[in-house]
C-alpha positions as CSV (number, residue, x, y, z in Angstrom):
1,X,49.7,297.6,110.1
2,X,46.4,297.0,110.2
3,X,46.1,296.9,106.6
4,X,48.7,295.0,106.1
5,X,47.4,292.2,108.7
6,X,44.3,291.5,106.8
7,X,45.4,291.0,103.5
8,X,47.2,287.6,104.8
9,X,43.7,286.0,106.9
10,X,40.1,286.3,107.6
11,X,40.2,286.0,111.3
12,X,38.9,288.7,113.1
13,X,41.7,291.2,113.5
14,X,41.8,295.0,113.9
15,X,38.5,295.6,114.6
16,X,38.8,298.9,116.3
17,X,37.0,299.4,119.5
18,X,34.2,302.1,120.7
19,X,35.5,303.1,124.5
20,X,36.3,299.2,126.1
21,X,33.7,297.5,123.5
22,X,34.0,296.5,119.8
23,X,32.0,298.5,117.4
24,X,28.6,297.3,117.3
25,X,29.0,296.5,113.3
26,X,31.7,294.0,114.5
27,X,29.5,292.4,117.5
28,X,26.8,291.7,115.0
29,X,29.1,290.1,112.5
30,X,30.6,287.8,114.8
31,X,26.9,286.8,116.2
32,X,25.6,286.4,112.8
33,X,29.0,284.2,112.0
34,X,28.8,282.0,114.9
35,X,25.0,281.2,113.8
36,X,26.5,280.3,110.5
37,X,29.1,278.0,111.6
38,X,26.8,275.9,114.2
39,X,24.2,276.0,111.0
40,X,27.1,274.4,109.0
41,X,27.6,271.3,111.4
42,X,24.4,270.2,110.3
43,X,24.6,270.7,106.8
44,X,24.3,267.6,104.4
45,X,25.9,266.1,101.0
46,X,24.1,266.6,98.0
47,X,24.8,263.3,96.9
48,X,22.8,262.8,93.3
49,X,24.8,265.9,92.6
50,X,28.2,264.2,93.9
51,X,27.2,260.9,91.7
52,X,26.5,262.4,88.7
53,X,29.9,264.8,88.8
54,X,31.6,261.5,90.0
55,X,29.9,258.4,88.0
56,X,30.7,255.1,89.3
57,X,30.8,256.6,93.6
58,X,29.8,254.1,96.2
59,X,27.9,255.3,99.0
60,X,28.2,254.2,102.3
61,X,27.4,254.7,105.8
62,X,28.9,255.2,109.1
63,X,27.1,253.5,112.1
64,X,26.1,257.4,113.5
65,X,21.9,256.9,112.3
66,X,21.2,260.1,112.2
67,X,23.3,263.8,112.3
68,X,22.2,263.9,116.0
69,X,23.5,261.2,117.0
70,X,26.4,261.3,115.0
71,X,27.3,264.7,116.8
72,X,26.9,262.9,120.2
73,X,28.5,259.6,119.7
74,X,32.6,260.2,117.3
75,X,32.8,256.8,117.9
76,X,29.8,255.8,115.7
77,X,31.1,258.1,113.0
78,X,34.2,255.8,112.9
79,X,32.6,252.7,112.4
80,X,31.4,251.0,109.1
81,X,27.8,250.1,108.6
82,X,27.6,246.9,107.2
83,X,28.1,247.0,103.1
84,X,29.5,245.6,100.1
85,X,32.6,247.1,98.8
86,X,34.5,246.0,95.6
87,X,38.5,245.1,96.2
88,X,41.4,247.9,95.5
89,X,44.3,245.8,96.2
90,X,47.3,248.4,95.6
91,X,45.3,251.4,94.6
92,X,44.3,254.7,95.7
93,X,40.8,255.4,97.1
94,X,39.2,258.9,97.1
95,X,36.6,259.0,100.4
96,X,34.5,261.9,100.4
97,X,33.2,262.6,103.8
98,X,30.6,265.0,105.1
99,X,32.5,265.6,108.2
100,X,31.7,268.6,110.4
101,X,30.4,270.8,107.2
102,X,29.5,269.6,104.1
103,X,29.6,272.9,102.2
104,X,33.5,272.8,101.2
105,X,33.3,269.4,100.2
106,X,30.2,269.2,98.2
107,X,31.7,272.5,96.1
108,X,35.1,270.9,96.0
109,X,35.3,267.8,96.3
110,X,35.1,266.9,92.3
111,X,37.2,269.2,90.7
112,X,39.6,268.4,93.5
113,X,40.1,264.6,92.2
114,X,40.0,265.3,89.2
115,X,43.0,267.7,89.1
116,X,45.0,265.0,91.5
117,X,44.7,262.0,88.7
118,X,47.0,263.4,86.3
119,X,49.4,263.8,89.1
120,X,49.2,260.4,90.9
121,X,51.2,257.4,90.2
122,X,49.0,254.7,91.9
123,X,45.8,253.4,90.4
124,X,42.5,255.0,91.3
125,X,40.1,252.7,93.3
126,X,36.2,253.2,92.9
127,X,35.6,256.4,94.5
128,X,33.3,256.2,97.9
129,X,31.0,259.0,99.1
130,X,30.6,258.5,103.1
131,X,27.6,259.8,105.3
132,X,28.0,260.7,108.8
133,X,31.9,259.9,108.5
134,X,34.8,260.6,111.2
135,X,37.9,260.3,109.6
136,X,39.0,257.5,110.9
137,X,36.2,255.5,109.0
138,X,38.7,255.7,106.1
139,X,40.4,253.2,107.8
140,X,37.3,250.5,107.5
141,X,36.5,251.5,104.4
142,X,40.6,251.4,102.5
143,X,40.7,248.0,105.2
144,X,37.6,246.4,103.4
145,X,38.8,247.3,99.6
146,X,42.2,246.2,100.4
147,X,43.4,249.5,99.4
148,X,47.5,251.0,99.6
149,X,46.1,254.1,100.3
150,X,43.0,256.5,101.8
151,X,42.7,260.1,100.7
152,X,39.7,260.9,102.5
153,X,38.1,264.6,102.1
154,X,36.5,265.9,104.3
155,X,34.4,268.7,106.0
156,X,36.1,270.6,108.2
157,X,35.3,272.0,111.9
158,X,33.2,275.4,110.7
159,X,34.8,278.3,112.5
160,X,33.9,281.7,112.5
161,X,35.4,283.0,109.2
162,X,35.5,280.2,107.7
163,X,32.5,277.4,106.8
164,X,33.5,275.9,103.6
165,X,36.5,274.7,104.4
166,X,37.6,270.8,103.5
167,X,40.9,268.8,104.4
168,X,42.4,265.4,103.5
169,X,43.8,262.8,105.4
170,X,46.1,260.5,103.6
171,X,46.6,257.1,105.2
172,X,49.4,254.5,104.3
173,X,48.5,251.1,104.6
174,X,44.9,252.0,105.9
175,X,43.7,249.3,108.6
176,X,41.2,249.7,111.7
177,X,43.2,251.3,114.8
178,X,45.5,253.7,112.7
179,X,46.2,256.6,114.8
180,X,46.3,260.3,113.6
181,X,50.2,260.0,113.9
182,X,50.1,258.0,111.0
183,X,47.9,260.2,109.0
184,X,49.1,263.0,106.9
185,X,46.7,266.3,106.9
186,X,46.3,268.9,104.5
187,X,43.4,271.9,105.5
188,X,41.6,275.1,105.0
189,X,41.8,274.1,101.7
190,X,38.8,276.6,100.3
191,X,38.6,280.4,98.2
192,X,39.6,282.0,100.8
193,X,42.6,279.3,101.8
194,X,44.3,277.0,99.9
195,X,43.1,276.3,96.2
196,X,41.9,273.2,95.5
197,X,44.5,272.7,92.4
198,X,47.2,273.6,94.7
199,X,45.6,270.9,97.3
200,X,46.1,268.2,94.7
201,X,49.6,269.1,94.0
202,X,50.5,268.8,97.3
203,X,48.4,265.5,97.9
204,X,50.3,264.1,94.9
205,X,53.3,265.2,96.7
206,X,52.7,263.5,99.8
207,X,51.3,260.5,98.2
208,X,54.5,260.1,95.8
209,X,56.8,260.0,98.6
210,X,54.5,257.6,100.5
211,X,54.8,255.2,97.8
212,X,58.5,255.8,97.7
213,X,58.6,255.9,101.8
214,X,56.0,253.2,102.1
215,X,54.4,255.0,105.2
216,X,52.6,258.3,106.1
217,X,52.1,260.0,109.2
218,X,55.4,261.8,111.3
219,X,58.0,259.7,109.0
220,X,56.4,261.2,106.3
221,X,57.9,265.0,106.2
222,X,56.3,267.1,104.0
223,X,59.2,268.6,101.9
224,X,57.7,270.0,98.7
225,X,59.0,273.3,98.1
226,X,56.9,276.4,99.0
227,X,55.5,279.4,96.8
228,X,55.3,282.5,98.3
229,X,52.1,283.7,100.0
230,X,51.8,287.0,97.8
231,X,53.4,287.9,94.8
């Protein structure tokens, strides 16, 4: 069984024990993992490297100054610093966020958009990069463009087997004071999760029936058909 359980997830599972205690090799694994993941909240985009696989980004700002502060104060991260951004009236905007971990979506992020444009029946806005960002700062930022939609990526909450991990929030309608209810979600999207080409499929999904549904969030069921989880 034990076998068997780890083939499907990285979470720490079967770990045999040594009298009431875990083995020691499993006590320093889990210390040196928890190091990692409170070392990933305070990880950074690389964002010449983001610009130059994504010509034409806009960077922005949340109101959070710094990364302390920004841990401290979510509400900062959901506001918009003062900026210039260019209209998107009935288009699609990609918002790449650090988040709570930048790793995932400084490694992902790209190749992530550019598998979803084939797929996507809306027009692409200019693509935004986002510094100290909550998710709810798509909201601002699609509000300010005039966008029809928000598809912002973003670094996920490290855990401990898991600290490149990135989800998106896709937002109907985007407009300051939208709710999570009216978001949908799709996470652990990373090597060890869910593949970044199957994360665009299922985006494009979501976003089709959107457009067709004119909403997102619990109207918005997520129908798409399911492959199996091993062969």
């Amino acid at each position: 069984m034990s076998l068997s359980l780890r083939r499907f997830t990285d979470a720490r599972v079967t770990l045999g024990r040594v009298g009431d205690a875990q083995p020691v090799a499993a006590h320093l694994a889990f210390q040196a993992a928890h190091a990692q993941a409170r070392d990933a909240v305070w990880s950074a985009l690389d964002i010449p490297a983001l610009q130059a696989a994504l010509p034409g980004a806009i960077t922005v700002r949340s109101q959070a100054r710094d990364r302390r502060e920004y841990l401290l104060r979510p509400d900062l991260g959901r506001a918009l610093a003062p900026c210039a951004l260019p209209p998107a009236p009935g288009a699609l905007v990609f918002v790449i966020a650090d988040g709570l971990c930048a790793t995932g979506v400084q490694s992902q992020a790209a190749a992530l958009i550019t598998a979803a444009r084939p797929m996507l029946r809306l027009p692409i806005g200019p693509i935004i990069i986002a510094e100290q960002a909550r998710v709810a700062l798509g909201d601002a930022i699609g509000q300010a463009m005039g966008a029809a939609a928000i598809a912002m990526l973003i670094g996920e909450r490290p855990g401990l087997s898991a600290q490149d991990s990135l989800g998106i929030y896709l937002t109907w309608a985007p407009r300051i004071g939208r709710t999570d209810a009216e978001r949908n979600c799709i996470s652990n999207i990373r090597p060890g999760g869910l593949s970044a080409p199957d994360a665009a499929a299922k985006l494009a999904w979501l976003l089709n029936a959107a457009q067709n549904l004119g909403t997102t969030g619990v109207a918005l069921k997520d129908d798409m058909p399911a492959t199996p989880l091993l062969p």
